[in-house]
Backbone bond lengths (Angstrom), bond angles and torsions (degrees), N, CA, C in turn:
res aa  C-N    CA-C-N  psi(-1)  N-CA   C-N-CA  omega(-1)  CA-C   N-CA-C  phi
1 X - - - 1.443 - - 1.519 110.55 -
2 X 1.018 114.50 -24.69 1.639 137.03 -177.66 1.250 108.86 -50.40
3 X 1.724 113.32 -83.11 1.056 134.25 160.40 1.615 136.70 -55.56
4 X 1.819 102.77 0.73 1.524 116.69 167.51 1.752 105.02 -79.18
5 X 1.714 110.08 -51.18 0.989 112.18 172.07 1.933 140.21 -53.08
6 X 1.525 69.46 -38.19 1.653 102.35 178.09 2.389 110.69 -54.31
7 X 1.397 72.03 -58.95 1.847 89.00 -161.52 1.813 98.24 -133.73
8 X 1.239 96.36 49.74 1.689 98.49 175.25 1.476 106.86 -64.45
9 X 1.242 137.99 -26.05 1.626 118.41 -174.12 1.328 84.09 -81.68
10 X 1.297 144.98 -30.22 1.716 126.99 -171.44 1.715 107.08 -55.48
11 X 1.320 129.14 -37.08 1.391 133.66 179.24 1.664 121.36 -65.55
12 X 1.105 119.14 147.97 1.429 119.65 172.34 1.509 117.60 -42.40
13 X 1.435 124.66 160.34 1.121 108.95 163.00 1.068 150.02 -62.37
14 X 1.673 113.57 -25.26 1.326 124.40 163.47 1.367 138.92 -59.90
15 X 1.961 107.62 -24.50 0.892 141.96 158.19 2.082 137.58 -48.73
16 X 1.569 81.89 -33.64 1.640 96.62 -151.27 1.988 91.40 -82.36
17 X 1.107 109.73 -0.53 1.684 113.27 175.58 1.713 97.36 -79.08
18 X 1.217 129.41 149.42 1.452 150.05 174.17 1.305 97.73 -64.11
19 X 1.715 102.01 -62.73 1.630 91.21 -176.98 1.902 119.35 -59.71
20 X 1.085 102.34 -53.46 1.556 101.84 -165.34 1.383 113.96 -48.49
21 X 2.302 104.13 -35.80 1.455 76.91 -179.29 1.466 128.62 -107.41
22 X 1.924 109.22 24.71 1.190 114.31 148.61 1.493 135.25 -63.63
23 X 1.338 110.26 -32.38 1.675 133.47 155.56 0.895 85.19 -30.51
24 X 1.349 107.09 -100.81 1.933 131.57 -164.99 1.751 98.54 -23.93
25 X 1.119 109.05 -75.58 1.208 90.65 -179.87 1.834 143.64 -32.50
26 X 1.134 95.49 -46.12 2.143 132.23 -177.38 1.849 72.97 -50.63
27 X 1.528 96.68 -92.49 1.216 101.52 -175.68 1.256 141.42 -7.81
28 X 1.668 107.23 -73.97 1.204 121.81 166.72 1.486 117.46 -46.34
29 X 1.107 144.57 -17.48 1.780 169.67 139.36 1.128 112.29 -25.90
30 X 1.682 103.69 -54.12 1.383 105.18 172.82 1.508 135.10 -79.15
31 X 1.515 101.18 -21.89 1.403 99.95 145.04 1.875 152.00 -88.38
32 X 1.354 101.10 -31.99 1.094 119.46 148.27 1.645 128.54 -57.76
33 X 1.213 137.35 -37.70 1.290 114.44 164.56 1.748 119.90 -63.08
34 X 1.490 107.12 -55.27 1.656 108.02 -178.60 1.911 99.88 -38.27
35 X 0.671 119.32 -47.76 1.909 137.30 -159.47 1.365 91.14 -55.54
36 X 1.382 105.34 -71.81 1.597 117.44 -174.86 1.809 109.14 -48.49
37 X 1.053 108.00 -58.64 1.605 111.49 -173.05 1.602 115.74 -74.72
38 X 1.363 121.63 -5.73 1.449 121.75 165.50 1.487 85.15 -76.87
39 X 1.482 141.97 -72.55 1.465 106.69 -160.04 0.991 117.40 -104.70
40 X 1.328 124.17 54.14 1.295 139.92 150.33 1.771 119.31 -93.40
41 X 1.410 121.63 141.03 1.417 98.77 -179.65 1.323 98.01 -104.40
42 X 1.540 104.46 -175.76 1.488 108.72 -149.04 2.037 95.78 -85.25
43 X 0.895 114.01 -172.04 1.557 112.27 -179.68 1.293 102.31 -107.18
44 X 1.373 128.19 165.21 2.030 125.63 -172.10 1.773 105.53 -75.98
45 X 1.231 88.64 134.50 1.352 88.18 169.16 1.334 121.43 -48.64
46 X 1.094 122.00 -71.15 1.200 131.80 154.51 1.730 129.97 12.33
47 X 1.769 81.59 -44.43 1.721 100.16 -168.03 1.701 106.76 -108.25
48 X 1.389 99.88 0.63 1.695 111.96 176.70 1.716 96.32 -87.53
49 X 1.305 98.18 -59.99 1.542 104.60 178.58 1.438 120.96 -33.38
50 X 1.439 95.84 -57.07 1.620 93.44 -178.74 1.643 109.03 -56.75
51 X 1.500 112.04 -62.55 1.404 108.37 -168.83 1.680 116.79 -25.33
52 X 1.471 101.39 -49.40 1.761 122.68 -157.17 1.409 102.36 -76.13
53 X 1.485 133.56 -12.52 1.250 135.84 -134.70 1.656 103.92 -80.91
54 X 1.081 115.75 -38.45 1.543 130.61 160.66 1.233 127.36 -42.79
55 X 1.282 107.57 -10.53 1.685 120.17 169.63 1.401 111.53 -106.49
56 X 1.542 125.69 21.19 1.151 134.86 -179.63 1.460 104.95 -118.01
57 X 1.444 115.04 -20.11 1.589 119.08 177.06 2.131 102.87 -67.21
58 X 1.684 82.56 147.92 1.886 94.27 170.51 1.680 90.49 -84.61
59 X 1.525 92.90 152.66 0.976 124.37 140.58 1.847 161.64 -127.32
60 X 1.223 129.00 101.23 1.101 119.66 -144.32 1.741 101.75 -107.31
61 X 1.487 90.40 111.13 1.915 103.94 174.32 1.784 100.77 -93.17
62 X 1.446 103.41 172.88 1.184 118.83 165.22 1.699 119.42 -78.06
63 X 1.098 137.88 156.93 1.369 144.11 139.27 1.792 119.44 7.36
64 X 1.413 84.04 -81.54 1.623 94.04 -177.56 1.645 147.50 -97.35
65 X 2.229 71.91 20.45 1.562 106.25 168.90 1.390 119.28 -98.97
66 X 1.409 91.22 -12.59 1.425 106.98 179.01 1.501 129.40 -58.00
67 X 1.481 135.85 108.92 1.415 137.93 150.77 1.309 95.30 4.54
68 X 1.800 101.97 -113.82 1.028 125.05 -165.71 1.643 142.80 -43.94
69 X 1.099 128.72 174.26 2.083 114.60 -161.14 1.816 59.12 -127.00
């Protein structure tokens, strides 16, 4: 998107719209991540755990801090 803004007459014509080549971009996302993470290996469990671990703590709110009825 950078370089759409940057050097937009360098892009195709279909391209040189903001929207289309934010599309293009979204899009392109959807193929490029799956791609990337098949040969990528996974990270240690170990090291997932830790990150997440903070969602294992209690927490105690008041009444009328509360979300829920």
């Amino acid at each position: 998107m950078i370089l759409n803004v940057l050097f937009r007459s360098s892009f195709p014509a279909i391209l040189q719209s903001p929207i289309n080549a934010g599309a293009f971009c979204m899009l392109s996302g959807l193929i490029i991540v799956p791609l990337v993470s098949s040969f990528t290996k996974a990270p240690e469990k170990a090291k997932v755990d830790h990150c997440f671990a903070c969602y294992e703590d209690t927490v105690t709110v008041k009444v009328k801090n509360d979300l829920g009825e």
